[in-house]
C-alpha positions as CSV (number, residue, x, y, z in Angstrom):
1,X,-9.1,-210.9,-89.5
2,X,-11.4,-213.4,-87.6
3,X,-12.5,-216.8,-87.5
4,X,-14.5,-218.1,-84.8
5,X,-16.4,-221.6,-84.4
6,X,-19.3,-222.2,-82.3
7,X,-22.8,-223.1,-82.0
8,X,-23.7,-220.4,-83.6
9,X,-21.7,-222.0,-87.0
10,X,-18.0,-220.8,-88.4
11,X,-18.0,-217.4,-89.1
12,X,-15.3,-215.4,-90.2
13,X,-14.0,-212.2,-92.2
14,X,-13.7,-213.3,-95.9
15,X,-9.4,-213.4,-97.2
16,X,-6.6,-213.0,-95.5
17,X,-4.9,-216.4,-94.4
18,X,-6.5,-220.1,-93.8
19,X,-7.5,-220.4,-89.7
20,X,-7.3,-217.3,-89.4
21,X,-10.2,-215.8,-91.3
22,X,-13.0,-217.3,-93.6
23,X,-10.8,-218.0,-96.5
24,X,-11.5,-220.4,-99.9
25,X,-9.6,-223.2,-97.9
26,X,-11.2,-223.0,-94.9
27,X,-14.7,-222.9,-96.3
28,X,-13.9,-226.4,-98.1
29,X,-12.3,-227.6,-95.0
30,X,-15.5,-227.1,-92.7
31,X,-17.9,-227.9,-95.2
32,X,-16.0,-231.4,-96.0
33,X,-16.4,-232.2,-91.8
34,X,-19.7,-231.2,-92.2
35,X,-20.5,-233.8,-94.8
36,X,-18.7,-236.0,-92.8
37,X,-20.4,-235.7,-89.7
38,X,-23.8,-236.1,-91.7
39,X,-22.3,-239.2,-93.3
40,X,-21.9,-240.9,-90.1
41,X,-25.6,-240.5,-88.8
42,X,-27.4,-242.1,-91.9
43,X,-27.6,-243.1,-95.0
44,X,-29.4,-239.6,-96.2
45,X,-27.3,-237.5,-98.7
46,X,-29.3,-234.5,-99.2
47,X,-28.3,-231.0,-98.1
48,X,-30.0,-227.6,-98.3
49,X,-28.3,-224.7,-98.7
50,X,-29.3,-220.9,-99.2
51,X,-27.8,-217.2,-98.3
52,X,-28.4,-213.9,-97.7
53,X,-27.5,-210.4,-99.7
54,X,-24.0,-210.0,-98.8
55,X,-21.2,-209.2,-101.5
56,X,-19.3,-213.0,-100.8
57,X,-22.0,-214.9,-101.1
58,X,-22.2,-215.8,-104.1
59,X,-18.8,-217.1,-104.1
60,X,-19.3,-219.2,-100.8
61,X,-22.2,-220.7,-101.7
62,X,-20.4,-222.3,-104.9
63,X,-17.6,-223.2,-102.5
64,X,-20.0,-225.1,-100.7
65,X,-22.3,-226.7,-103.1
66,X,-19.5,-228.0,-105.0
67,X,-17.0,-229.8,-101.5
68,X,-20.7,-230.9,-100.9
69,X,-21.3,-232.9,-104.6
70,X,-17.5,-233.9,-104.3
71,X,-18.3,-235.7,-100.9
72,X,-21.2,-237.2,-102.8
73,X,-23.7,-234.9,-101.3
74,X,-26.8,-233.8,-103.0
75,X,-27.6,-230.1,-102.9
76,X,-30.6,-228.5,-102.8
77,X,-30.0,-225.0,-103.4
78,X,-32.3,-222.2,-102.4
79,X,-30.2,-219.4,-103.6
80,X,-31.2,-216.2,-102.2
81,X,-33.6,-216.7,-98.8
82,X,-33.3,-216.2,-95.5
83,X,-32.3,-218.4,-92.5
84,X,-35.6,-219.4,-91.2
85,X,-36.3,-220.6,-94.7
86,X,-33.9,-222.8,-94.9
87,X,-34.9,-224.8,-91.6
88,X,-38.0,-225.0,-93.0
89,X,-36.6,-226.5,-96.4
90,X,-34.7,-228.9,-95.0
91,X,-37.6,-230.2,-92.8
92,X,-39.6,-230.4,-95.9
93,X,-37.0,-231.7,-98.1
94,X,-36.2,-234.6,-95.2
95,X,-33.0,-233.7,-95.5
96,X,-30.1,-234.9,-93.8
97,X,-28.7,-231.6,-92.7
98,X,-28.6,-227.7,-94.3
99,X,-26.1,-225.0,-94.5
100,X,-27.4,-221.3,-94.4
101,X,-24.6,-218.8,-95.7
102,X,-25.0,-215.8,-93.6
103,X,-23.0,-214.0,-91.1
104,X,-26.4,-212.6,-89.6
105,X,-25.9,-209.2,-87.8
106,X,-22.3,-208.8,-88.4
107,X,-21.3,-206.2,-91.2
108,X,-20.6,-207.2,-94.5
109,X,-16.9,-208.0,-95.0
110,X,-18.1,-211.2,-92.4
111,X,-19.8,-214.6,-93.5
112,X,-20.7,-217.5,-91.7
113,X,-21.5,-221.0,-92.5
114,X,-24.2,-222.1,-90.0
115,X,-24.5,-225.7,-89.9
116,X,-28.1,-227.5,-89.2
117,X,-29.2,-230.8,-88.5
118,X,-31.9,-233.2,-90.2
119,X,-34.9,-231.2,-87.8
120,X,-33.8,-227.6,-89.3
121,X,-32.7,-226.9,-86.0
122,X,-28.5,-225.3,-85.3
123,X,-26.0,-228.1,-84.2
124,X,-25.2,-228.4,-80.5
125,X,-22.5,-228.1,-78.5
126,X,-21.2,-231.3,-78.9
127,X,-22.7,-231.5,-82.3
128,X,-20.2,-228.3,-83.5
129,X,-17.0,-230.2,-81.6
130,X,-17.5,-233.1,-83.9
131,X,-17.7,-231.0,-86.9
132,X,-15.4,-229.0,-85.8
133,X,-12.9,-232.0,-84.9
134,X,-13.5,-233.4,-88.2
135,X,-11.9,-230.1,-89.7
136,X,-9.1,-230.3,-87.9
137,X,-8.1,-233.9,-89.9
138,X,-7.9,-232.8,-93.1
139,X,-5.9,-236.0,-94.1
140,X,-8.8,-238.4,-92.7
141,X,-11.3,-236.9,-95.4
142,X,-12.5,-238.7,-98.4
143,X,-13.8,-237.2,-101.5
144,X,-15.9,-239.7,-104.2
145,X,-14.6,-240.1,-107.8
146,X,-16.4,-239.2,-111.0
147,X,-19.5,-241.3,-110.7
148,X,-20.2,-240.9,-107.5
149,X,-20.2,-237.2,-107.2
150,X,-23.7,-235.6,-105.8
151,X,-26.4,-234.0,-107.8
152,X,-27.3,-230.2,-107.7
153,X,-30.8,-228.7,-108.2
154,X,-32.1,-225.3,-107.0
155,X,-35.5,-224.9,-105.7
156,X,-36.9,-220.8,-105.7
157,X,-40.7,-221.7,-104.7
158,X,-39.8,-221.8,-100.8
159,X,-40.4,-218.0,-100.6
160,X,-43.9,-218.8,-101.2
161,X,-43.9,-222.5,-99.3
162,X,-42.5,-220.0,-96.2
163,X,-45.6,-217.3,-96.4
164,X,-48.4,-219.9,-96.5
165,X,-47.0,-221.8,-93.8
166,X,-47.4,-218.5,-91.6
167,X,-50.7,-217.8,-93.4
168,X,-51.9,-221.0,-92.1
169,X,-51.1,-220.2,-88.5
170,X,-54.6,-220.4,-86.7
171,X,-53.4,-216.9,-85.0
172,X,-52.6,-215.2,-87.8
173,X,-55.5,-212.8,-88.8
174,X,-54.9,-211.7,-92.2
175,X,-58.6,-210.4,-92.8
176,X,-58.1,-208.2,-89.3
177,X,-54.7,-206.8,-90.7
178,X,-55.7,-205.8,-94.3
179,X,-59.1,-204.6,-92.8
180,X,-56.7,-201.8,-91.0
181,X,-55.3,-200.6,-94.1
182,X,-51.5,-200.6,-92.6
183,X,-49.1,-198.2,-94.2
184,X,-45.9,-200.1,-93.4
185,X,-42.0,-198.8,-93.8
186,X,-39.5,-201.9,-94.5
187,X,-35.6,-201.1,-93.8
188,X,-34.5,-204.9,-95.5
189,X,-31.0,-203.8,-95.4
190,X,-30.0,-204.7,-98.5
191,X,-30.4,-208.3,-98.4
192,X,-33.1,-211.0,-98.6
193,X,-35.6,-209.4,-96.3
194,X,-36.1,-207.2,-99.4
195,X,-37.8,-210.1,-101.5
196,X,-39.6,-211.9,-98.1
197,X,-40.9,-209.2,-96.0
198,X,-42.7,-207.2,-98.8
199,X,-43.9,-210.7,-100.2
200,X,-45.5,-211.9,-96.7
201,X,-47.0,-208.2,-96.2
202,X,-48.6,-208.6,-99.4
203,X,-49.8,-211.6,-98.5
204,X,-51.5,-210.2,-95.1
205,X,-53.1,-207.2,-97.0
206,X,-51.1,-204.4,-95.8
207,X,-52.7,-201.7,-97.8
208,X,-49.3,-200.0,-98.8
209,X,-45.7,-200.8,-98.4
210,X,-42.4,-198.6,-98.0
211,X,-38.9,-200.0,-98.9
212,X,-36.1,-198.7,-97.7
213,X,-32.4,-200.3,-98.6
214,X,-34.1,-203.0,-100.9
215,X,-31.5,-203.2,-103.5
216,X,-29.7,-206.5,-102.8
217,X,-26.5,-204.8,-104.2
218,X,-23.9,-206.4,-101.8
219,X,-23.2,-203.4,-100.0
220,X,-25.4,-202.5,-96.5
221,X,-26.5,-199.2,-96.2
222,X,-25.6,-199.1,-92.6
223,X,-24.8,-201.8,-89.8
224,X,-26.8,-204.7,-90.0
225,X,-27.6,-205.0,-86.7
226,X,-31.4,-203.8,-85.8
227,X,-30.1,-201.3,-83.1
228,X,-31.8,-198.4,-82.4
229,X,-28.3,-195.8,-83.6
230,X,-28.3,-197.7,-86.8
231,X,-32.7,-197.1,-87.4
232,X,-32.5,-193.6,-87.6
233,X,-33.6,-193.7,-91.6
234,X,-36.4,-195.9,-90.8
235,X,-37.6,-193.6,-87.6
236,X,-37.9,-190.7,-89.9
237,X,-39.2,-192.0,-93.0
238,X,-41.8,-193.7,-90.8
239,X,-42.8,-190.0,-89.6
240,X,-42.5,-188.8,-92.8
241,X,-44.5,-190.7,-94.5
242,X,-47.0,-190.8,-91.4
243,X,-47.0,-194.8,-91.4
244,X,-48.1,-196.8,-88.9
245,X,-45.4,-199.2,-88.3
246,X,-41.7,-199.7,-89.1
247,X,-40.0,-202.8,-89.7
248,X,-36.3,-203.8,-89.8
249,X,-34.7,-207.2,-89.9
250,X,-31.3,-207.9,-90.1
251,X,-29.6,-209.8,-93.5
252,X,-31.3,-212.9,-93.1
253,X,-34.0,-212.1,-91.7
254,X,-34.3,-214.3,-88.5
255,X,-34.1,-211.0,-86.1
256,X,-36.5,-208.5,-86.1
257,X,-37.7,-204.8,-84.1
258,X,-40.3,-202.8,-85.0
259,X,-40.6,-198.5,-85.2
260,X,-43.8,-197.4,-83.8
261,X,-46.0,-194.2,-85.4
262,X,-44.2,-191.8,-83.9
263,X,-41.0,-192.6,-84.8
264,X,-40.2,-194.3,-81.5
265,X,-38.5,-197.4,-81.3
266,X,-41.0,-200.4,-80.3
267,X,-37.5,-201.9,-78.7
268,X,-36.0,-204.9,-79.7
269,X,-36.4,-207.1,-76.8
270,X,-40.0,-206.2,-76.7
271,X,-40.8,-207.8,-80.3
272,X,-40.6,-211.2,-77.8
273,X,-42.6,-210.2,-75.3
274,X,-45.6,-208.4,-77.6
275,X,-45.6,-211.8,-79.6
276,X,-45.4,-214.1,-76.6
277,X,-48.2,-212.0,-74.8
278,X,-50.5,-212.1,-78.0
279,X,-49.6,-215.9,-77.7
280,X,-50.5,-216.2,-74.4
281,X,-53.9,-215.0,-74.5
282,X,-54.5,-217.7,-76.8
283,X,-52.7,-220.4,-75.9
284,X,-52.0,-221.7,-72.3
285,X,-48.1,-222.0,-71.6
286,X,-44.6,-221.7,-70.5
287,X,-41.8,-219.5,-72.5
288,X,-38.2,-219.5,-72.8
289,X,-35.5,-216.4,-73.7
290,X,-32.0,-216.5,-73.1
291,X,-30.1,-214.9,-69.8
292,X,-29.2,-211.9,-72.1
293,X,-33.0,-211.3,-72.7
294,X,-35.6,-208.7,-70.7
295,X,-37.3,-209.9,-67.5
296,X,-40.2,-208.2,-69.2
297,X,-41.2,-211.6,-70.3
298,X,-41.0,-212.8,-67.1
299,X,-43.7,-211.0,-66.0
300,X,-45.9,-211.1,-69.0
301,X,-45.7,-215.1,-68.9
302,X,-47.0,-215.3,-65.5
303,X,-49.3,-212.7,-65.7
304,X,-50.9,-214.8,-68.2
305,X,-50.7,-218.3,-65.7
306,X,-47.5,-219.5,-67.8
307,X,-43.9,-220.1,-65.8
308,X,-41.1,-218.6,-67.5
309,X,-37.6,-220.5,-68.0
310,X,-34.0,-218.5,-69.1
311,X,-31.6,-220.7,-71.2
312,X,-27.9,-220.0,-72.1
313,X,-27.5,-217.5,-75.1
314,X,-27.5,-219.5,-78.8
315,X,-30.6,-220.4,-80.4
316,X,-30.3,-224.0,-80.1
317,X,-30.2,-223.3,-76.1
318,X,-33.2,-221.8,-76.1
319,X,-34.6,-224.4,-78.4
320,X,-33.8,-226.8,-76.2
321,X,-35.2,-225.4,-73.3
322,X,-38.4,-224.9,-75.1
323,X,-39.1,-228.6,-75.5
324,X,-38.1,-229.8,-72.3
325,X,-40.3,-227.3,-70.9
326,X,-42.8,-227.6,-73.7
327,X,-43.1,-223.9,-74.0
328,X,-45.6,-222.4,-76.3
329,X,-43.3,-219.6,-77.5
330,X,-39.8,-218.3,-77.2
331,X,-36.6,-216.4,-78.2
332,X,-34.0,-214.4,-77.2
333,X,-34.0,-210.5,-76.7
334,X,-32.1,-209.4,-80.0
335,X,-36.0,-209.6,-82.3
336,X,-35.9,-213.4,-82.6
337,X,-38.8,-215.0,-82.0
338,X,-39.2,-218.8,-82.1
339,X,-43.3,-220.4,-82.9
340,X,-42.9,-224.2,-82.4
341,X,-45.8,-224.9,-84.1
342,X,-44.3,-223.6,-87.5
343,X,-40.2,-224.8,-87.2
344,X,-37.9,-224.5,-83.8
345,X,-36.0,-221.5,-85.0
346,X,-36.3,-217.6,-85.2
347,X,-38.5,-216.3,-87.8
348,X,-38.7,-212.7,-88.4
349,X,-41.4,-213.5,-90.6
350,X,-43.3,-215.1,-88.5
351,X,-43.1,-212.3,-85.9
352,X,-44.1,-209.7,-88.2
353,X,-47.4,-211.8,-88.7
354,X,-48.0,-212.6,-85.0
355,X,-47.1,-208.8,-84.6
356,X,-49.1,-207.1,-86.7
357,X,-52.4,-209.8,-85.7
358,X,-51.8,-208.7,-82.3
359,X,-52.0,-205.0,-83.5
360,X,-55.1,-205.0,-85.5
361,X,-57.1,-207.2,-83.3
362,X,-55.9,-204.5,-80.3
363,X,-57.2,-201.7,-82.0
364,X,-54.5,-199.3,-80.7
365,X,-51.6,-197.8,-81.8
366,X,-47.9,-199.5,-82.0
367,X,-47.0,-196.4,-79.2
368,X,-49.9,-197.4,-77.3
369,X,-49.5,-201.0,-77.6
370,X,-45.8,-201.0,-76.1
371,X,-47.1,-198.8,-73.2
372,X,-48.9,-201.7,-71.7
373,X,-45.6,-203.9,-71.1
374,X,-43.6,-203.6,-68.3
375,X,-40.9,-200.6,-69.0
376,X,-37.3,-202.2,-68.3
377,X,-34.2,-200.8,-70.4
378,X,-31.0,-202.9,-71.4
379,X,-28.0,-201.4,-71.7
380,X,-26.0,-203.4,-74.2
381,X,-22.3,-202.7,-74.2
382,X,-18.9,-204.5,-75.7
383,X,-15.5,-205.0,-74.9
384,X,-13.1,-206.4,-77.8
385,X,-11.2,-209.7,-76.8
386,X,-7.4,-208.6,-77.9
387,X,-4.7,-211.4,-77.9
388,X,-3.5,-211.9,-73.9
389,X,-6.7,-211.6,-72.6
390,X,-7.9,-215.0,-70.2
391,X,-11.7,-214.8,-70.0
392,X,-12.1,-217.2,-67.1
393,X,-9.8,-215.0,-65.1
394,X,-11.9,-212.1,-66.1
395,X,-15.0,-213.8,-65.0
396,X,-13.3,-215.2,-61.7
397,X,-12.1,-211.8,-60.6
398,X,-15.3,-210.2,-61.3
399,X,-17.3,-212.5,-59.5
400,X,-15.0,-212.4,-56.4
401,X,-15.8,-208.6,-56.6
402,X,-19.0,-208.8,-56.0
403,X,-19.5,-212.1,-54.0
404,X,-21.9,-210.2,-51.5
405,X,-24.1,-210.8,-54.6
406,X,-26.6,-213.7,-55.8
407,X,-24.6,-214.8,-59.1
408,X,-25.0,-217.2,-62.1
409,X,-22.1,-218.8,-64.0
410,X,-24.2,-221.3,-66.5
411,X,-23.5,-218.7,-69.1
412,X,-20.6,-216.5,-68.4
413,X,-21.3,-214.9,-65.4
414,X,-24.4,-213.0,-64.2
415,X,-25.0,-210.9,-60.8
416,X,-28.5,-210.1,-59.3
417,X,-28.2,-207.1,-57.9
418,X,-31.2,-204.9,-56.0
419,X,-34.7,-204.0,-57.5
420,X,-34.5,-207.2,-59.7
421,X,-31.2,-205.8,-61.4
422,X,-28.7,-207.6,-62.9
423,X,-26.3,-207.8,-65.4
424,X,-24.9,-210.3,-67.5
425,X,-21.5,-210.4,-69.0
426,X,-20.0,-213.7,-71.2
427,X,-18.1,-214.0,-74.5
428,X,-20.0,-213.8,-78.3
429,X,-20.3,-217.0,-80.1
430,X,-20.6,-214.1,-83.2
431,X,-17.6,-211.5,-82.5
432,X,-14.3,-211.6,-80.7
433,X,-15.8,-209.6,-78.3
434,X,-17.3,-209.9,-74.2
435,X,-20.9,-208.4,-74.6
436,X,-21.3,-206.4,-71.2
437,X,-25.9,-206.1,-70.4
438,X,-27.1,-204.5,-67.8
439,X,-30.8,-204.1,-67.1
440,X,-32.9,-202.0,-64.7
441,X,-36.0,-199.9,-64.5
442,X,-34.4,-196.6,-65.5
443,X,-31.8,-196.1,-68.4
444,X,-29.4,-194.2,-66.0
445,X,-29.1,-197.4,-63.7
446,X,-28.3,-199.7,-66.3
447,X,-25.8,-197.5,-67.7
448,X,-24.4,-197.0,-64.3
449,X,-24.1,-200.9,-63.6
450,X,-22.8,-201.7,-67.1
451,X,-20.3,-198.9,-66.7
452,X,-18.8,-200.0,-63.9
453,X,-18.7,-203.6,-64.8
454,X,-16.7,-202.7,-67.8
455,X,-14.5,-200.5,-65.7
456,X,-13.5,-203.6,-63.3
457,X,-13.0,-205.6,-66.7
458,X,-10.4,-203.2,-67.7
459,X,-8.8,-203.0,-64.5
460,X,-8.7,-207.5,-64.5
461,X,-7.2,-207.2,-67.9
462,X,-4.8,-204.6,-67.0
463,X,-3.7,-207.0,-64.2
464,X,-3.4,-210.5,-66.1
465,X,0.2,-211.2,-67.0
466,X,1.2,-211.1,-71.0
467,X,1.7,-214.4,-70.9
468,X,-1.7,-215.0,-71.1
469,X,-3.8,-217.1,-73.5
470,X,-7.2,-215.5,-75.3
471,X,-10.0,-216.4,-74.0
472,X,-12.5,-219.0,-76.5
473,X,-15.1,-217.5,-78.2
């Protein structure tokens, strides 16, 4: 059992005990802080909420509704959407704050309350240690009596609201996308990708849609993370069915990769850099990824006159980078692609637009498309954080390692090595886990430097004393 609280919201594995997984209790407790913190910044009692597919959510999001009307709250309740819907809702709405019920990529006994503010954006750092301080005073919360508690609507036109806010992107080219007459394979993993992603491809003309895993039953088909060893039913029934494209997005829809013709995989980190090129030759600008994200885009930015800036791994990070540097377009590595110009968060469907505009108006193939980028490969590897284990230590004894090195410690701790090779290594705000990335120009390189990264974890772990304390997460 789990429960972890970051920026990236309080996500847990559903039963088991209170604080020590995402149980009833704890849902109320977090949700009540939340309320509270929103309290104490205005006078605005409105709250969107929504979810994705997944068997507990249902249950959470009437957890959460109701703490919310008994703090005096008023919900607006999307029901089944996706993440990027929701930011836009709230921004919409003028709402004070939102709560999207999803635990994004992680499997399905996991769910996640992930907290926004009154811009649709994720809560900060210091923005989640209020909240989060607020939790941990149960006694100093106030609930309102009977005539005082909030009001609870639902609202199920945002699907639509979402898809003609893309549509009206000026670089969208619907006519140049339906004028290719697309056959298109859709893995929605059992969630709410299987109402959006058909809906906005409709919407664009694709002449003919495929749907794999669309019953939103509860249950995922496989591991909901857009991986390339969890795609092999969309790679074949793209060749199969001799498409042109496959897409898959993960439960709520906010990440994002794409299979080309041949059954290849486009790669995930490259969903970025084919959007943010396409954007570039356009519009005029700087972007933003997190450290954890290909150099690829790097190279694309300033091909195209741009100046490329890396931010700390979280979506509000990046977001936050983007507007200081006023960057035209940004994300982070794992699909998630972030358009300021419609919300400051990642929108699969949005990509998928951007993507497939990009696409028609090349006039080449997906496989031929990805051919012009620069050809890096991540290798993306994970250690599980067990009780005893100090991650600073960790950090501080692999960094003494390979002082000889140029390194970087504003997000874990990352070391340039040769041939612009690095690799990054820092704790998940998602999983109990350290997330180990190497990247290089050839697979066996990566592999090589990731390998023997996680070998001199092991050996600092197998050299900390059991008196240890776990490192935060």
């Amino acid at each position: 059992m789990s429960l972890i609280t970051s920026i990236s919201g309080i996500r847990g594995t559903i039963g088991g005990k209170p604080g020590n997984s995402l149980t009833p209790a704890d849902i109320v407790r977090f949700t009540s802080a939340y309320a509270r913190w929103l309290m104490g910044r205005g006078d605005n009692r409105k709250v969107v909420i929504g979810r994705d597919g997944r068997g507990s959510g249902k249950m959470v999001s009437e957890l959460v509704a109701a703490t919310l009307q008994a703090m005096g709250m008023d919900v607006v309740d999307l029901g089944l959407t996706t993440t990027p819907t929701v930011e836009i809702a709230v921004i919409q709405e003028r709402a004070a704050g939102g709560i999207i019920i999803t635990a994004s990529h992680n499997p399905e006994e996991w769910n996640a309350l992930k907290l926004l503010n009154h811009y649709g954006e994720f809560l900060d750092a210091a923005e989640a240690r209020e909240v989060i301080a607020f939790a941990g005073e149960p006694g100093n919360l106030t609930y309102v009596d009977l005539y005082h508690l909030g009001r609870y609507t639902t609202n199920e036109n945002y699907l639509q609201k979402h898809v003609e806010l893309i549509l009206q992107h000026p670089l969208v080219q619907a006519k140049a996308i339906q004028d290719k007459q697309y056959r298109v394979v859709v893995d929605a993993i059992n969630s709410s990708g299987a109402l959006y992603v058909p809906a906005l491809l409709r919407a664009l003309g694709v002449q003919e849609i495929i749907m794999l895993n669309d019953e939103i039953n509860g249950r995922f088909a496989h591991n909901p993370e857009p991986l390339p060893e969890h795609l092999t039913g969309l790679k074949a029934e793209v060749k199969k069915r001799n498409a042109h494209l496959g897409i898959a997005v993960d439960p709520d829809v906010d990440r994002l990769c794409f299979v080309c013709e041949d059954g290849s995989m486009f790669g995930e980190e490259y969903t970025l850099v084919a959007v943010a090129d396409y954007m570039l030759m356009h519009r005029k600008g700087n972007t933003v990824s997190n450290y954890l994200s290909t150099q690829a885009l790097r190279e694309i930015t300033e091909k195209r006159g741009g100046q490329y800036f890396p931010a700390p791994v979280g979506e509000i990070n990046v977001v936050q980078k983007m507007k200081q540097v006023q960057a035209v377009i940004g994300g982070e590595g794992n699909g998630g692609v972030i358009v300021p110009e419609l919300h400051y968060g990642r929108d699969a469907l949005a990509g998928i637009a951007l993507f497939l505009s990009h696409l028609a108006l090349s006039g080449k193939s997906a496989s031929a498309l990805r051919k012009q980028y620069p050809n890096y490969f991540i290798s993306k590897n994970k250690i599980a954080l067990q009780d005893g284990m100090d991650l600073q230590v960790i950090l501080q004894g692999i960094k003494e390692k390979y002082k000889q090195y140029p390194t970087n410690t504003e997000d874990g701790l990352r070391i340039e090595f040769e041939n612009n090779d690095w690799v990054h290594l820092r704790a998940s705000n998602t999983e109990p886990i350290i997330r180990i990335y190497a990247e290089s120009k050839f697979e066996t390189t990566a592999n090589n430097i990731a390998r023997r990264i996680m070998e001199d974890i092991r050996e600092c772990i197998n050299q900390q004393p059991s008196s240890a304390t776990k490192g935060s997460v």
